[in-house]
Biopython code that builds the backbone (N, CA, C, O; Angstrom):
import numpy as np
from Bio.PDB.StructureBuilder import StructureBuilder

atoms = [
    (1, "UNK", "N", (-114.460, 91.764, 32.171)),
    (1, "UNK", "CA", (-113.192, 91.145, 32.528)),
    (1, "UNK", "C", (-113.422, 89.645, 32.731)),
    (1, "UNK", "O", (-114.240, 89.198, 33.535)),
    (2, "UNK", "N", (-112.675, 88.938, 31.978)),
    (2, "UNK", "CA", (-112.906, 87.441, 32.383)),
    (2, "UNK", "C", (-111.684, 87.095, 33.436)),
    (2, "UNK", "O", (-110.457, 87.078, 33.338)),
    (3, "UNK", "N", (-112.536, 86.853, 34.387)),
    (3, "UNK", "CA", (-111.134, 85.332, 35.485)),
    (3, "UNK", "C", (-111.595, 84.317, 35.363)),
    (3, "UNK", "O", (-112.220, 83.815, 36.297)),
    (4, "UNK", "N", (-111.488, 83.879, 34.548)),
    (4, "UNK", "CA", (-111.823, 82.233, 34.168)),
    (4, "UNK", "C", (-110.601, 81.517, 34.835)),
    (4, "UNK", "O", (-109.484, 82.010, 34.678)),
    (5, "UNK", "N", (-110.762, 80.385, 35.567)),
    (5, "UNK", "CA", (-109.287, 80.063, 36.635)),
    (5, "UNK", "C", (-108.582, 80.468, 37.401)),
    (5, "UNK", "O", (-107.491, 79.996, 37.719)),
    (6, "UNK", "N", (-109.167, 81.521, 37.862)),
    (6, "UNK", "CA", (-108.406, 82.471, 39.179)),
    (6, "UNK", "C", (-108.797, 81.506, 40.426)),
    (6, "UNK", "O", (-108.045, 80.999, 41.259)),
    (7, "UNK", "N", (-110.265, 81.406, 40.289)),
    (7, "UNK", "CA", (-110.688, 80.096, 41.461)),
    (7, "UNK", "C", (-109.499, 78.784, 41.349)),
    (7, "UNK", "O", (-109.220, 78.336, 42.462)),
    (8, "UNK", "N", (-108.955, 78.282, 40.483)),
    (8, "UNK", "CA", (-108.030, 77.411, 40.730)),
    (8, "UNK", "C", (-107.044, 77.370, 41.101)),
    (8, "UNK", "O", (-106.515, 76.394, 41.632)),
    (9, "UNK", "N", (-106.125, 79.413, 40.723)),
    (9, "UNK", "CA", (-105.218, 79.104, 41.072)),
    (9, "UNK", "C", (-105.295, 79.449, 42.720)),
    (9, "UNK", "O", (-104.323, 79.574, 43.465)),
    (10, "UNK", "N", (-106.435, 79.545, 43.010)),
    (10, "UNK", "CA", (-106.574, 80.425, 44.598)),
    (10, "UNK", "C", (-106.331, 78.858, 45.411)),
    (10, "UNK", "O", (-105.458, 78.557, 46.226)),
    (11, "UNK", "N", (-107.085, 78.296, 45.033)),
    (11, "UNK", "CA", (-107.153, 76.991, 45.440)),
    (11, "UNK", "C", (-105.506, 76.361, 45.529)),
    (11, "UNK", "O", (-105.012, 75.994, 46.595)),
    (12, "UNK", "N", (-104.955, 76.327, 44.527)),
    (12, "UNK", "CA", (-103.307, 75.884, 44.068)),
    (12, "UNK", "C", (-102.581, 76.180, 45.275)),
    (12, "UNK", "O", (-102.027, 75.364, 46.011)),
    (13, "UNK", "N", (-102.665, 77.971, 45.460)),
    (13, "UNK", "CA", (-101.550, 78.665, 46.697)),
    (13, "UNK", "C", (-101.898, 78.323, 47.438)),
    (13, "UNK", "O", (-101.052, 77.892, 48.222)),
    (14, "UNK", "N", (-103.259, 78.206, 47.841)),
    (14, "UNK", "CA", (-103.892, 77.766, 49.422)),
    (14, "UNK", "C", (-103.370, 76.189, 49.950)),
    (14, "UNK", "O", (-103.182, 76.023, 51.155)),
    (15, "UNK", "N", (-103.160, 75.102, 49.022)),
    (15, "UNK", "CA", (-103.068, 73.867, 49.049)),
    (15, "UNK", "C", (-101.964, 73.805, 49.318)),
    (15, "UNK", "O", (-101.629, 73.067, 50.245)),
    (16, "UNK", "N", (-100.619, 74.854, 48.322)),
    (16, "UNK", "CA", (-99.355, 74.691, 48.675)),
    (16, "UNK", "C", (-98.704, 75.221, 49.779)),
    (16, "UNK", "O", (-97.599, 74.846, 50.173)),
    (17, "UNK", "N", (-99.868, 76.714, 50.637)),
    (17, "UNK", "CA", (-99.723, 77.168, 51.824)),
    (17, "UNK", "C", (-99.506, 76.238, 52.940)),
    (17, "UNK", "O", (-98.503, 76.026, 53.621)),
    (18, "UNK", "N", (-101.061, 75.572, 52.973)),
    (18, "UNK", "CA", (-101.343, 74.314, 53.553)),
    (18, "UNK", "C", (-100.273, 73.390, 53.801)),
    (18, "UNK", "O", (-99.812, 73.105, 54.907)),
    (19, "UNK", "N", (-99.968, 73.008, 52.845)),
    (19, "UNK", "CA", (-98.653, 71.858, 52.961)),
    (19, "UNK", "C", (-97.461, 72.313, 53.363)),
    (19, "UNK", "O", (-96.658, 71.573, 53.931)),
    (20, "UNK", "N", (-97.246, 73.456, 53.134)),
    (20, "UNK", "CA", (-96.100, 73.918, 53.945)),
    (20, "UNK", "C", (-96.105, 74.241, 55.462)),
    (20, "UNK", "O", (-95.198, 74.429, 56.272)),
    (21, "UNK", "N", (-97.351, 74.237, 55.544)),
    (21, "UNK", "CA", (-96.887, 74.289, 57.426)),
    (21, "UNK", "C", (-97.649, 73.294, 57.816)),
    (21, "UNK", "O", (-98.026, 73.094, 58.970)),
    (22, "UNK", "N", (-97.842, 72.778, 57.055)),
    (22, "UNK", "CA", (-98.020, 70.712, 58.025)),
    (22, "UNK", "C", (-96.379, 70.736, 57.863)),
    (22, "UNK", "O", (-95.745, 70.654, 58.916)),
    (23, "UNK", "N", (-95.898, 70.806, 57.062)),
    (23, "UNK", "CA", (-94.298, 70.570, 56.866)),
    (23, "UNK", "C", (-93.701, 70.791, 57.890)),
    (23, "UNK", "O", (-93.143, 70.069, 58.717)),
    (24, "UNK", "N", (-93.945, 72.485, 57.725)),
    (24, "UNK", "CA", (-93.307, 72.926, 59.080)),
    (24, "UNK", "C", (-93.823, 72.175, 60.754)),
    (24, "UNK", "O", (-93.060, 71.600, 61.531)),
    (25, "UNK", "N", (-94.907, 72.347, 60.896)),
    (25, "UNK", "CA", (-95.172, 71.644, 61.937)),
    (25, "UNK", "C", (-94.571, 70.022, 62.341)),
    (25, "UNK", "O", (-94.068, 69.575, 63.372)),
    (26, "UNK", "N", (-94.849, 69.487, 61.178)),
    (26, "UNK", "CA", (-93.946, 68.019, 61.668)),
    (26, "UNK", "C", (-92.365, 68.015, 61.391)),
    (26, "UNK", "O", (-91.846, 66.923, 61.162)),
    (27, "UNK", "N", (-91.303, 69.550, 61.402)),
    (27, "UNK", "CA", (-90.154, 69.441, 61.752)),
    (27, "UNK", "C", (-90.657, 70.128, 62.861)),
    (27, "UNK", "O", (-89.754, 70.344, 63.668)),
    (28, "UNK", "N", (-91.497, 70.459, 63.135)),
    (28, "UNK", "CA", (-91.309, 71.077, 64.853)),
    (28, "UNK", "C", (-91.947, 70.277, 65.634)),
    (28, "UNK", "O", (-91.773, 70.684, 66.782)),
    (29, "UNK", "N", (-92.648, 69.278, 65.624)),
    (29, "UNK", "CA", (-93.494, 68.778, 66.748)),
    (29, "UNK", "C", (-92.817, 67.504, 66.732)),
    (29, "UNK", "O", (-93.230, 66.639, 67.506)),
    (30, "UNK", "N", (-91.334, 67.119, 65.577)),
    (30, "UNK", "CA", (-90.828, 65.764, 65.522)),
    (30, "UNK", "C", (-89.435, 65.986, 66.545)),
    (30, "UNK", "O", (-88.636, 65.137, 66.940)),
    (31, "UNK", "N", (-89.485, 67.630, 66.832)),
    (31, "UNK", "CA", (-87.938, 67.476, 67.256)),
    (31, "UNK", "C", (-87.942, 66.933, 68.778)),
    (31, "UNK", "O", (-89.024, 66.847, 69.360)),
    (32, "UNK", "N", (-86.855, 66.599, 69.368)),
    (32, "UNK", "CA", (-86.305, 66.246, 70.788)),
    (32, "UNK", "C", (-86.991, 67.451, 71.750)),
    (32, "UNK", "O", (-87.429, 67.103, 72.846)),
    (33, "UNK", "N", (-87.049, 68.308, 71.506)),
    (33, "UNK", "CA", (-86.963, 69.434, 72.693)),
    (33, "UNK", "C", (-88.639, 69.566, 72.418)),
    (33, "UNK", "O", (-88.842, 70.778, 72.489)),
    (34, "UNK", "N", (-89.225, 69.261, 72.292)),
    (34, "UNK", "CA", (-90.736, 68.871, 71.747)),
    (34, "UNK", "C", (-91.289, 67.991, 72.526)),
    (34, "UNK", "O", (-92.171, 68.309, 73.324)),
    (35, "UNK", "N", (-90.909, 66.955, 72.413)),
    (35, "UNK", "CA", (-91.010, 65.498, 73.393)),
    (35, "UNK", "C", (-90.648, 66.182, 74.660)),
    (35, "UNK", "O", (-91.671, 66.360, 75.320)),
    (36, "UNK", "N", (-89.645, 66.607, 75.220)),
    (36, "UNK", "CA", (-89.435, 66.710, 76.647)),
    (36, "UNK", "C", (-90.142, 67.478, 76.812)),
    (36, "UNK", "O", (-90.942, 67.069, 77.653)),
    (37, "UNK", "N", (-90.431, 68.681, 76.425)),
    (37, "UNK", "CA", (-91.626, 70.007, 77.093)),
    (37, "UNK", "C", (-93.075, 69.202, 77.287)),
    (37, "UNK", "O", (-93.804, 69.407, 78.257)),
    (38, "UNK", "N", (-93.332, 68.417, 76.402)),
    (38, "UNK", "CA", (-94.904, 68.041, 76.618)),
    (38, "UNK", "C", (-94.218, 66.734, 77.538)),
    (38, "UNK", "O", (-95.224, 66.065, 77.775)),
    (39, "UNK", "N", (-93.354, 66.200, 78.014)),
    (39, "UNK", "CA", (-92.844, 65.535, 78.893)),
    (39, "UNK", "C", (-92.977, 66.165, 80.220)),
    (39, "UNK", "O", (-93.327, 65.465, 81.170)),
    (40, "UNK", "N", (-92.727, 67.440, 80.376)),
    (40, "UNK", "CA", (-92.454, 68.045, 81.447)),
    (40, "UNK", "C", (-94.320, 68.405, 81.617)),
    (40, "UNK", "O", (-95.055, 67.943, 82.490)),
    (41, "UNK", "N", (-94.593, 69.062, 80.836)),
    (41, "UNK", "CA", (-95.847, 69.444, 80.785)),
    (41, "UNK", "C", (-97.014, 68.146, 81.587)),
    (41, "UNK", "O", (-97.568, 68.246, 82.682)),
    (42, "UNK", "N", (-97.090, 67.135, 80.716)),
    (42, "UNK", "CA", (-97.898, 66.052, 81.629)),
    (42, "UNK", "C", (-97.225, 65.624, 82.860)),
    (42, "UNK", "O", (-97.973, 65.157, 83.719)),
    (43, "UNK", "N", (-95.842, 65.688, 83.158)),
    (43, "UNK", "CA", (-95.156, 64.965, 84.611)),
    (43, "UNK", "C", (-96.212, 66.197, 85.644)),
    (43, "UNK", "O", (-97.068, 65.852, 86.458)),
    (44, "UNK", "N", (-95.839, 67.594, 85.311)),
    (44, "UNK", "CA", (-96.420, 68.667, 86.356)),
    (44, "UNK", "C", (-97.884, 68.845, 86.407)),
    (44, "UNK", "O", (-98.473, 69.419, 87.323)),
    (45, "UNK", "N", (-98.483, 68.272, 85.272)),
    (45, "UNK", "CA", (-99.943, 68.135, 85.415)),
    (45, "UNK", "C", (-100.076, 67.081, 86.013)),
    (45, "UNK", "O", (-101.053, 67.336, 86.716)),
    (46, "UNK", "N", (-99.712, 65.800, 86.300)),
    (46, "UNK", "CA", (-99.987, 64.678, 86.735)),
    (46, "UNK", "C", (-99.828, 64.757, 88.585)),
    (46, "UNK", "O", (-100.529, 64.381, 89.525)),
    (47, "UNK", "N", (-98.371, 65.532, 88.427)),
    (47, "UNK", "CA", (-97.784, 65.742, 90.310)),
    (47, "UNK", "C", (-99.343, 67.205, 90.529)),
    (47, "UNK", "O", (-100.207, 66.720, 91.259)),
    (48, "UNK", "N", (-99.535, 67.932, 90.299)),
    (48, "UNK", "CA", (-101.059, 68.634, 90.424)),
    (48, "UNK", "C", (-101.871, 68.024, 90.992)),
    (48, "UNK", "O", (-102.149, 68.328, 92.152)),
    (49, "UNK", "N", (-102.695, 66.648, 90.143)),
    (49, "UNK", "CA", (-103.332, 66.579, 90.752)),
    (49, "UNK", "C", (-103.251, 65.781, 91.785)),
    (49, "UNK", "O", (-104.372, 65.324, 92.008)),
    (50, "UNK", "N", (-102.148, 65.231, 92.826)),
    (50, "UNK", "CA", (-102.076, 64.242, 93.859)),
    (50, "UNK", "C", (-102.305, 65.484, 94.649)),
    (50, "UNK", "O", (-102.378, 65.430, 95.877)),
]
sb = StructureBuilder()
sb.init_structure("model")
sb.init_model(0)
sb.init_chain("A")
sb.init_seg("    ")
for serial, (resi, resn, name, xyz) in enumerate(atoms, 1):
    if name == "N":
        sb.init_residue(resn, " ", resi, " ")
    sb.init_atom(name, np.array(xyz, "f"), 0.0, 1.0, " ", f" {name:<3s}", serial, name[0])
structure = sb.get_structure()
C-alpha cells in the first residue's frame, strides 16, 4: 500500500485545527466579560494578600 502524502495531509488538518482555536481563543480572551473576571480575579488576589 503506498501513503505517499498522508504525512502532509496530517500535518494540513493539524495546522488548520491549530488555527482554529487560536481563533477561537482570541474571540474569547478579547471579549469584555474576560477583562473583568481576570479583573476581579487579581483585585481578590491582591486584597488576600494584605
Amino acid at each position: 500500500m503506498n501513503d505517499r502524502g498522508m504525512t502532509t495531509a496530517e500535518y494540513a488538518i493539524g495546522t488548520l485545527a491549530a488555527a482554529g482555536f487560536a481563533g477561537l481563543l482570541v474571540v474569547l480572551l478579547g471579549g469584555e466579560w474576560m477583562t473583568d473576571m481576570l479583573r476581579g480575579l487579581l483585585q481578590k488576589a491582591f486584597a488576600a494578600g494584605t
